[in-house]
Structure formats: C-alpha cells, structure tokens
PAVEX-486211 format. One line per 10 residues: number of its first residue (from 1); their letters; for each residue y, z, x of C-alpha. Coordinates in Angstrom, 1 decimal, always signed. Example, Ala and Ser with C-alpha at 12.3 -4.5 7.8 and 13.67 -1.06 7.14 Angstrom:
2
1 = as = -4.5/+7.8/+12.3 | -1.1/+7.1/+13.7
This chain:
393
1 = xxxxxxxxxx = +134.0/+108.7/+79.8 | +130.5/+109.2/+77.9 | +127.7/+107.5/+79.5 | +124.4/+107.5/+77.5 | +121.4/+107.0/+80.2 | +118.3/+105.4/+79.0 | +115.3/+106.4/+81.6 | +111.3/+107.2/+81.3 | +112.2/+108.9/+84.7 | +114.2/+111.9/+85.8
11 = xxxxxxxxxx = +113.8/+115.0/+87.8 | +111.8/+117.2/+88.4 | +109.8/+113.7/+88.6 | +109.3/+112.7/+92.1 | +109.9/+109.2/+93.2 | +113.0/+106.8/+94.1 | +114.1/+105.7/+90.7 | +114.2/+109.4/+89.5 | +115.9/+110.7/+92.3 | +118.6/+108.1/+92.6
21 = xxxxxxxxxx = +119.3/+109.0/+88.6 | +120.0/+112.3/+89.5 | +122.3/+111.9/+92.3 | +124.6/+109.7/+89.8 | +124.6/+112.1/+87.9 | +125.3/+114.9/+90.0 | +128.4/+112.5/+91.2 | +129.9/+111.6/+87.6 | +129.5/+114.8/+86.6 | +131.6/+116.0/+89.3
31 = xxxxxxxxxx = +133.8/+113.3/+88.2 | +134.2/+114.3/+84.3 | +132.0/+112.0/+83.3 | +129.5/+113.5/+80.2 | +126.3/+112.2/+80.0 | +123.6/+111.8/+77.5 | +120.6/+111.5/+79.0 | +117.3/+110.2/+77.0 | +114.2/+110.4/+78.0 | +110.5/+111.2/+77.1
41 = xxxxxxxxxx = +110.1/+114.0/+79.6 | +111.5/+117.2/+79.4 | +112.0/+120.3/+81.4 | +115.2/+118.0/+83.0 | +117.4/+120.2/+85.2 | +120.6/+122.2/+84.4 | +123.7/+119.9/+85.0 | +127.2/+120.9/+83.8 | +128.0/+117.8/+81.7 | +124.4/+116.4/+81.2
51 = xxxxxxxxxx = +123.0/+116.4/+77.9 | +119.3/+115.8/+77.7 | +117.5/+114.5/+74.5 | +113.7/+114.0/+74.7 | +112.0/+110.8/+72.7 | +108.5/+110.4/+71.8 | +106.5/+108.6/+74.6 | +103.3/+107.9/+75.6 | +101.4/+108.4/+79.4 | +102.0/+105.6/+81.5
61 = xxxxxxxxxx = +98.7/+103.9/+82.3 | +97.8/+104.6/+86.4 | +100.6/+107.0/+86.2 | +99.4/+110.3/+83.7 | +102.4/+112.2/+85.2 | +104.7/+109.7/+83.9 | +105.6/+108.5/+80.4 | +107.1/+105.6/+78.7 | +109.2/+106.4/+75.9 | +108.9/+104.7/+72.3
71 = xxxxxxxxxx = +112.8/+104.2/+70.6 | +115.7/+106.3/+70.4 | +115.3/+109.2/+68.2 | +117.3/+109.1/+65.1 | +118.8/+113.2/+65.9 | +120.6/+111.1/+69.2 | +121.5/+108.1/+67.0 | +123.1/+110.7/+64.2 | +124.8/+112.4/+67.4 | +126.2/+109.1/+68.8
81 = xxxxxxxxxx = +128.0/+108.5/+65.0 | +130.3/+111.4/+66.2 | +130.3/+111.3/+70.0 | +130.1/+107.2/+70.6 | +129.1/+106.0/+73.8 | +131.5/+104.7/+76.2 | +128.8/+102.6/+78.3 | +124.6/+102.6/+78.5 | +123.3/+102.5/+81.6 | +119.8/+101.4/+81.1
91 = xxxxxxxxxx = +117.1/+102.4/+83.5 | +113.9/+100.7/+82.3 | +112.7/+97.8/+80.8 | +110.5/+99.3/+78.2 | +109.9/+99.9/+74.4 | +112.7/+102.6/+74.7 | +115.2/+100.6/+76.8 | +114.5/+97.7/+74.4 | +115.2/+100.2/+71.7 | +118.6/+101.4/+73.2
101 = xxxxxxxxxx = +119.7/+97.4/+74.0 | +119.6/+96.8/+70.3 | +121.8/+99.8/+70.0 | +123.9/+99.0/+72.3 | +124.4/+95.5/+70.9 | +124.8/+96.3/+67.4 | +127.9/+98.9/+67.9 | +129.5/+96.9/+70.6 | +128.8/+99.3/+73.4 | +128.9/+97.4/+77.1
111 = xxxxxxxxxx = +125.4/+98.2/+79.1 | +124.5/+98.5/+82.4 | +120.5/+97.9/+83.1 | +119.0/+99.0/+86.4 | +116.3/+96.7/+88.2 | +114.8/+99.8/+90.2 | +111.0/+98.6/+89.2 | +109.5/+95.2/+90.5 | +106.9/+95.8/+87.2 | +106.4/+92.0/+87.6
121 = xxxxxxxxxx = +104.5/+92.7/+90.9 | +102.9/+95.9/+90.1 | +100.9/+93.8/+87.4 | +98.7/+91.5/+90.1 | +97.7/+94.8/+91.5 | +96.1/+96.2/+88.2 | +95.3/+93.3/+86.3 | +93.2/+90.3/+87.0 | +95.4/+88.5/+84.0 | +98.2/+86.1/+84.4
131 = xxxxxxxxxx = +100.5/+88.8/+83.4 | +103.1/+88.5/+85.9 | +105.1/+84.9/+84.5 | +105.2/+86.7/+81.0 | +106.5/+90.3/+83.0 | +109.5/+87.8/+84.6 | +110.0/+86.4/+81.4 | +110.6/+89.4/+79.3 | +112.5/+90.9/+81.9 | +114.7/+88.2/+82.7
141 = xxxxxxxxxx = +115.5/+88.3/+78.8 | +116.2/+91.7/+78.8 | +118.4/+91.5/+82.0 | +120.1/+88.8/+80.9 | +121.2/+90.6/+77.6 | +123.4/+93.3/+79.5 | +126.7/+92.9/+80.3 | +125.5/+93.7/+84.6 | +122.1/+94.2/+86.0 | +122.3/+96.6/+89.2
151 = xxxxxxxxxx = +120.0/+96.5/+92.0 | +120.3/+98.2/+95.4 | +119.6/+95.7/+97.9 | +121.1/+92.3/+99.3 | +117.9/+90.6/+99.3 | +116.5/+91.4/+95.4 | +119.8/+90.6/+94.4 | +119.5/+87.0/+95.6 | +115.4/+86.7/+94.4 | +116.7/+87.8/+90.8
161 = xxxxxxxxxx = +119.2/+85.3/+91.1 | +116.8/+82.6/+92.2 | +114.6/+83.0/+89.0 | +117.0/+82.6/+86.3 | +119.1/+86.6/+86.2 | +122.6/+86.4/+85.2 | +125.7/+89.2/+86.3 | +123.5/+90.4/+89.2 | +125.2/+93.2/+91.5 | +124.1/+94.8/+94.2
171 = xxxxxxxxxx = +124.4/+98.6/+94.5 | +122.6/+100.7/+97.6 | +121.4/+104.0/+97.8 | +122.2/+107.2/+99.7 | +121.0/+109.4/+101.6 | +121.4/+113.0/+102.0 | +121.7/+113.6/+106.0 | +122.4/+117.3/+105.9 | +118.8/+117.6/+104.1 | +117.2/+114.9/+106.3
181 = xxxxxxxxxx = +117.6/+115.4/+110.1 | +116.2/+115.6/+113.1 | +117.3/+119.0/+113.6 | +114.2/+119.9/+111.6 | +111.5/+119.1/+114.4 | +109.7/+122.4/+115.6 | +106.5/+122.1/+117.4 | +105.7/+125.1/+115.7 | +105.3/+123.9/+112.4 | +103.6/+121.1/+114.1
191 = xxxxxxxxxx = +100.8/+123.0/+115.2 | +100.0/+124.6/+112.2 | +99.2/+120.8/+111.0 | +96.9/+121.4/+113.7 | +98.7/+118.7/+115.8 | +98.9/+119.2/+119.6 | +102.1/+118.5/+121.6 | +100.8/+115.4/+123.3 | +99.1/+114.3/+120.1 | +101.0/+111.3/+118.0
201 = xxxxxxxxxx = +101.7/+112.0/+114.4 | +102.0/+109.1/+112.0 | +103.1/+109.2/+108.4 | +103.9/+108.0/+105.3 | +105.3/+109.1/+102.3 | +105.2/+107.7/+98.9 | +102.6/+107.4/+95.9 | +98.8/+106.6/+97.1 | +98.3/+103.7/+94.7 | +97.2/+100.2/+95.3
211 = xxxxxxxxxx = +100.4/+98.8/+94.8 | +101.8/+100.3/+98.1 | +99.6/+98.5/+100.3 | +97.9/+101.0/+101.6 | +94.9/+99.1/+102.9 | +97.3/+98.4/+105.5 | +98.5/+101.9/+106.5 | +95.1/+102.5/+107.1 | +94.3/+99.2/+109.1 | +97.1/+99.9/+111.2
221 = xxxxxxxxxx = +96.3/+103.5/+112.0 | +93.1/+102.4/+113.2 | +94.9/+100.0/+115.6 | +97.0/+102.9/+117.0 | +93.5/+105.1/+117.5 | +92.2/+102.1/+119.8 | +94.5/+103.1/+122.6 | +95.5/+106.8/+121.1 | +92.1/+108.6/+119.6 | +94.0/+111.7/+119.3
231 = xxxxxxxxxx = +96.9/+110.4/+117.3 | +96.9/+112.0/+113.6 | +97.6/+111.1/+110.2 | +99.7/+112.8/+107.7 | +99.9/+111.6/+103.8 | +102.5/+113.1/+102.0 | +102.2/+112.1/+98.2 | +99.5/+111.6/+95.3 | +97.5/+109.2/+93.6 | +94.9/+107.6/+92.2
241 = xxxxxxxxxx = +94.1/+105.8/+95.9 | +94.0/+109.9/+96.8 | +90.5/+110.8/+96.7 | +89.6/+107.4/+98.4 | +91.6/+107.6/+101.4 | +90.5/+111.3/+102.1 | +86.7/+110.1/+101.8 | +87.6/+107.2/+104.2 | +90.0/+109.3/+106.4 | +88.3/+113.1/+106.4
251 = xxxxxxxxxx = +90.5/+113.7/+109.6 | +93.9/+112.8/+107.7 | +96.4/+115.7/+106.8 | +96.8/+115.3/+103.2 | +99.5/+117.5/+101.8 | +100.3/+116.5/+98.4 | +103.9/+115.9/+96.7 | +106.7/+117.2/+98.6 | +110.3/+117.2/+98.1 | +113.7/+119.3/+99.5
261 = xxxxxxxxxx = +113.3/+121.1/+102.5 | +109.7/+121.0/+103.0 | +109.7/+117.0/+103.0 | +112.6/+117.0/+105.2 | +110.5/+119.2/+107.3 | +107.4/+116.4/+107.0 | +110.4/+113.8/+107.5 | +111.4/+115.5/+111.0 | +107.9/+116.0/+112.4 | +106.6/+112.9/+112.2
271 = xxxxxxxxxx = +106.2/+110.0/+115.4 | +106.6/+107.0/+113.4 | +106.3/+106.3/+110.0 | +104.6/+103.0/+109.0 | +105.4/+101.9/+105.1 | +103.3/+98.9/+104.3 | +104.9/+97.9/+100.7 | +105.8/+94.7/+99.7 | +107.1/+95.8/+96.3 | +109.8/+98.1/+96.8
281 = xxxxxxxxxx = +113.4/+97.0/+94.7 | +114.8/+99.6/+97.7 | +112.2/+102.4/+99.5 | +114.5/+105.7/+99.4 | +112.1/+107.1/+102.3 | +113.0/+104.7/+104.8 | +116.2/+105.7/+104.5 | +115.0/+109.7/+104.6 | +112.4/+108.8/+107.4 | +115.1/+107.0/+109.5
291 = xxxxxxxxxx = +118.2/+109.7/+109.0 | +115.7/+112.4/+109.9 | +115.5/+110.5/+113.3 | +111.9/+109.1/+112.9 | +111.3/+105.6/+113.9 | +110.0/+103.4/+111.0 | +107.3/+100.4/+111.1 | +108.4/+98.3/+107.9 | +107.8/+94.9/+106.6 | +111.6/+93.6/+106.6
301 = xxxxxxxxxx = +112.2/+93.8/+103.0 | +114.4/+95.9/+100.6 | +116.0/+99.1/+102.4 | +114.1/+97.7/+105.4 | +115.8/+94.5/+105.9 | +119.0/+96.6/+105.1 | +118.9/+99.6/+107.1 | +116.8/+98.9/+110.6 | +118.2/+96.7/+113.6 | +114.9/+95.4/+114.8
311 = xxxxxxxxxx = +113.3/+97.1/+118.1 | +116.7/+99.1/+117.9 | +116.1/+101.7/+115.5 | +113.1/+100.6/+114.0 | +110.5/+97.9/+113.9 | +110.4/+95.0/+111.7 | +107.4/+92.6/+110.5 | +107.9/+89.4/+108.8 | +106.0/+89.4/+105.8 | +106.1/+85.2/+105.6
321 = xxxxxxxxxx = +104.5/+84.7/+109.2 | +101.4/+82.9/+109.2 | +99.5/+86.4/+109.7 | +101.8/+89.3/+108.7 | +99.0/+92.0/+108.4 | +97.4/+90.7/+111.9 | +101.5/+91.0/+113.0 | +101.8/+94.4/+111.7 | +99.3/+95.9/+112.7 | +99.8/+94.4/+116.8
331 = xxxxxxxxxx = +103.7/+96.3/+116.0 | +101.7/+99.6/+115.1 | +100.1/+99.5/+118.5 | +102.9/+98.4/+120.5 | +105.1/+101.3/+119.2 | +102.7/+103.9/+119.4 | +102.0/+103.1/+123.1 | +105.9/+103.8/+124.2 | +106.3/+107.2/+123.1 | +109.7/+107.3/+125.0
341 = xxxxxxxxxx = +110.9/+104.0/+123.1 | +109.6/+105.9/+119.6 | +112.3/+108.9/+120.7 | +114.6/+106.5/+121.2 | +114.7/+104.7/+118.2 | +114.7/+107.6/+115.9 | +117.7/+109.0/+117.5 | +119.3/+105.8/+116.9 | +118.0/+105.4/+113.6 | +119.5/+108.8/+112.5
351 = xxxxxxxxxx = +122.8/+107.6/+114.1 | +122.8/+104.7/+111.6 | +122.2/+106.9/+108.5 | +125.1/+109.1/+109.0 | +127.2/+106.5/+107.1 | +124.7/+106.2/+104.2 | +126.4/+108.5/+102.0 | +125.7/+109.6/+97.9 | +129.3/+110.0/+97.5 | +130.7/+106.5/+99.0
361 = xxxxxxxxxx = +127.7/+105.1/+96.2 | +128.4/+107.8/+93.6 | +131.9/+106.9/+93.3 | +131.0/+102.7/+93.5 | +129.1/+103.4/+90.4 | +131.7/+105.3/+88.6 | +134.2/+102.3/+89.7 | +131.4/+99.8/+88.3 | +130.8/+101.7/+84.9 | +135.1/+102.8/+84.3
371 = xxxxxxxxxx = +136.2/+98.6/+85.0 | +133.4/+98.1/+81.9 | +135.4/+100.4/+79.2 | +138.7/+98.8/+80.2 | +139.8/+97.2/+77.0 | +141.0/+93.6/+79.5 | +137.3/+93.5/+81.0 | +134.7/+94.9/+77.6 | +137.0/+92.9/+75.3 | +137.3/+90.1/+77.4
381 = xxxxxxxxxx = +135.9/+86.6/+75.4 | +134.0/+85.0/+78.0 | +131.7/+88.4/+78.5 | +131.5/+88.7/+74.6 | +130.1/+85.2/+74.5 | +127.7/+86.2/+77.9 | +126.5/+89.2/+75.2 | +123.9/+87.4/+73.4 | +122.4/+88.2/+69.9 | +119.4/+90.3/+69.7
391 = xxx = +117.4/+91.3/+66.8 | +118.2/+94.6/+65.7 | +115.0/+95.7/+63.0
C-alpha cells in the first residue's frame, strides 16, 4: 500500500495533530505501508518507509511556528505518474489539502480527510467577523467530498453529523503508557521547581493562546489559592497569551515546550491538571496527564467525555449548565482540598489508560485505509456516486 499524507503539521512540531500523524506512521510503516508525506515544513524525522516532500507555504497567522501550505508541488505530482497513490489521507482543510482533493478526484484515488482542527471555533476567538458559518460551510464541502472523514471522539462525530457531514467515523487516539506514568514522580525533581512537599502543584499543558480558555485556568487557580496560598502553578507550553500570563502570574513556573521524557516527567509531578478548552476535536494531554496517574479537572467534552468516570478518576464540568465557569471553578476548589481523593483518582486514572494503546488504533487505521483500495469497496457505484465533482483548474 502507498498512502500519500497531506498535513501543514508533522514532527518535530509539537501539538496533538502532529503527534497523532506520527504515530500512524510509525504503525503502517511497521506494517509495509510506504508513505509520501507532504508538507510545508521540513527537517521531518527519519522513518524507514516515509517519504517527505516539502511544498511552498506561508506562516500561519497566531501561529509563526507553523505553516500552511499552498498546492502540491509539481516534482511530487511527476513522482506520483510513476508511483500512484493507493489512498490520501488528508489532514487539513487548507489551500494545500484543497489542492491534493482535486488530485485525488481527478485520478480516481479514494481519500481519507482528518477533522483534527475545530478551525470553525478558533475563528470567534481571533476575529470579531461572522466568519465561523462560512468556516462550517467550506469545511463541510470539503468533508463531504472524501470518500470518509475521521475524527477521534464519540461526541464530534455526532456534532459533525448534526450539521450536514456525510461518512463520518470515529477513530480515538493512544497513548503511550510506558512514556507516561506515574512511576515518574520524584520529589526531587519537585523541589528543584521550587515546590515543597506539602505544597500542591497544578498544571496544564498545551498552547497559551486565547482559544484554550485560559482565562479560566487562571480563574480557577485563584479559587484553589483561597483555601491553599501555597499551592503552585506550572505552564508547560508557549504562546502568544505567554508574556501575559507571566505578567499576571509572576509566581507561575513557566517552562516552555516540552515533549518525551521531560514532559512525562512534568506529566508525573503534577497534583491535578485543570484543562479549560472548549475546542479540542480530542486533547492528547488528558490522556498523557491521566496515564501518568494525575487527576484531571476537564469540561466533559472530547477525550474528556471519553476517557474520565466522573469523581472516579477524574472530574468532570458541564459546559451547558447555567454557570459552567462559576461550576468549574467550585470543582477546582473541591479537588484541591482532598489531597488524598486527588491520589486516588490519579491512580485510578492511570489504571484506565493502560488499555489506550497506539497499536490497537494503529492497526484500526490500517484496517480503515486497506478496506478503501479493495476493488468491491473503491469501485463500488454507490460510493462513486457519494464522490462528487470538483473543479480541478
């Protein structure tokens, strides 16, 4: 099988959509599967089997590190003439995906398209324009033009659904538990934070930007310091929000972008982690907060909803209650006055993440992708007629 990926994200960037890209790959490559991976970026990592080919692309705007990519280039286009495609997996929405779609479309090549982005959303947090009907209308389109739209939780399946997306499936995310666990505490590395052993440590980890709803983090830490003045904050991540927060929050322990073993070690260290977003498609660190046995404080949404039996192994907030941030908040406090109950949870939230495995998903998506090449299922009439036309100048 040759699967040509279509991404503006891959590693060594650092955040869920990249990181879920590479662990496919890492899994159909140890399956036989070559990929040809395009992307605007470069520097991607060596990976037996993985082929990368860089487009032109542009800086995101409120994300510099990141770029979105323009079309295909013609080098991978004269490639593909020799070395066709089996199936396109297509990772974002943009000019580049757009540009692969047509592709795609006009050599009769079945595609895949990932919802990992709720870009629809991220629009009322930037823009004061009525942008977000025209963001679900494109996307729906564009959605609705692949063969299978994939998106890793229950509950965005069903909202896509709801507004108007066709061939919706649901595939979740892993987690790697011999990285992330609790084994990785040490009260050592705890004090060279500067945090004390009866001192509580909350986190969070993720981009600082407006989008996460990190007004709330904040308001909720302050209701923990009401009963614990000593507790301590710890931001692991950048952003533009970065400089703000650090002006409003001297005292917090900022440490920048993390990833492998010292953001397991972060991970392992922590109290409770609180993660205030309301746009997530998933939240990968939910799942890495709760297999490295701390307790999470989450809205219950995405990964949330999924993964965390409420007051079991983790705490969950309605976000349609008549005052959700009031609501979470009152949780933040309540949880960081029981420190035994906090223990407690995270050991029973790493207990429910030893069944989260890449592989189990890794070999769901090679299932997913394989039944699309079948000549009975990519030749089959009634998905041909599903296929619509698109304009291919």
């Amino acid at each position: 099988m040759r699967l040509a990926l279509i991404t503006e994200t891959y590693a060594p960037d650092i955040n869920g959509v990249s990181m879920t890209l590479e662990h496919w790959c890492q899994g159909l490559a140890q399956r036989g599967v070559t990929i040809d991976l395009v992307r605007p970026g470069s520097a991607t990592p060596y990976l037996k089997g993985l082929n990368t080919w860089q487009a032109a692309g542009h800086p995101l705007p409120g994300y510099p590190d990141l770029r979105f990519g323009w079309c295909l280039p013609r080098r991978v286009k004269r490639f593909w003439a020799y070395q066709r495609p089996d199936v396109f997996y297509i990772a974002t929405e943009g000019p580049l995906g757009l540009s692969a779609l047509r592709y795609a479309k006009r050599h009769q090549i079945p595609v895949v398209a990932g919802f990992h982005t709720n870009f629809d959303q991220y629009l009322d947090a930037y823009s004061r324009l009525p942008l977000k009907p025209l963001a679900m209308k494109y996307l729906r389109w564009f959605h609705n033009q692949a063969h299978l739209t994939l998106t890793p939780s229950a509950e965005q399946q069903r909202a896509l659904t709801r507004q108007g997306f066709e061939r919706v499936k649901r595939l979740g995310r892993g987690v790697d538990t011999q990285l992330f666990t609790p084994q990785k505490r040490c009260q050592y590395f705890r004090a060279r934070l500067g945090v004390g052993p009866e001192q509580l440590l909350v986190g969070y980890v993720g981009r600082l930007a407006k989008e996460k709803n990190l007004d709330l983090l904040l308001e909720s830490f302050q209701a923990i310091q009401k009963d614990r003045p000593n507790a301590r904050l710890l931001l692991v991540g950048d952003g533009p929000l970065r400089q703000q927060i650090t002006k409003q929050f001297p005292q917090a322990i900022c440490v920048g972008m993390q990833q492998g073993e010292a953001l397991a070690r972060y991970y392992a260290n922590l109290d409770l982690f609180i993660f205030p977003s309301l746009t997530e498609t998933y939240g990968n660190v939910v799942a890495e907060a709760m297999a490295s046995g701390t307790p999470v404080l989450a809205y219950e949404r995405a990964a949330a909803a999924e993964l965390i039996t409420h007051a079991m192994n983790g705490y969950l907030v309605s976000a349609y209650s008549d005052q959700p941030t009031r609501q979470f908040c009152t949780a933040a406090r309540h949880l960081a006055s029981d420190e035994h109950r906090l223990v407690v949870m995270g050991h029973l939230a790493s207990q429910r993440m030893q069944t989260q495995s890449w592989g189990q998903i890794n070999q769901s998506f090679y299932q997913l992708l394989h039944s699309l090449i079948l000549p009975e299922v990519s030749h089959e009439p009634e998905n041909a007629a599903r296929y619509t036309t698109l304009s291919t100048d």
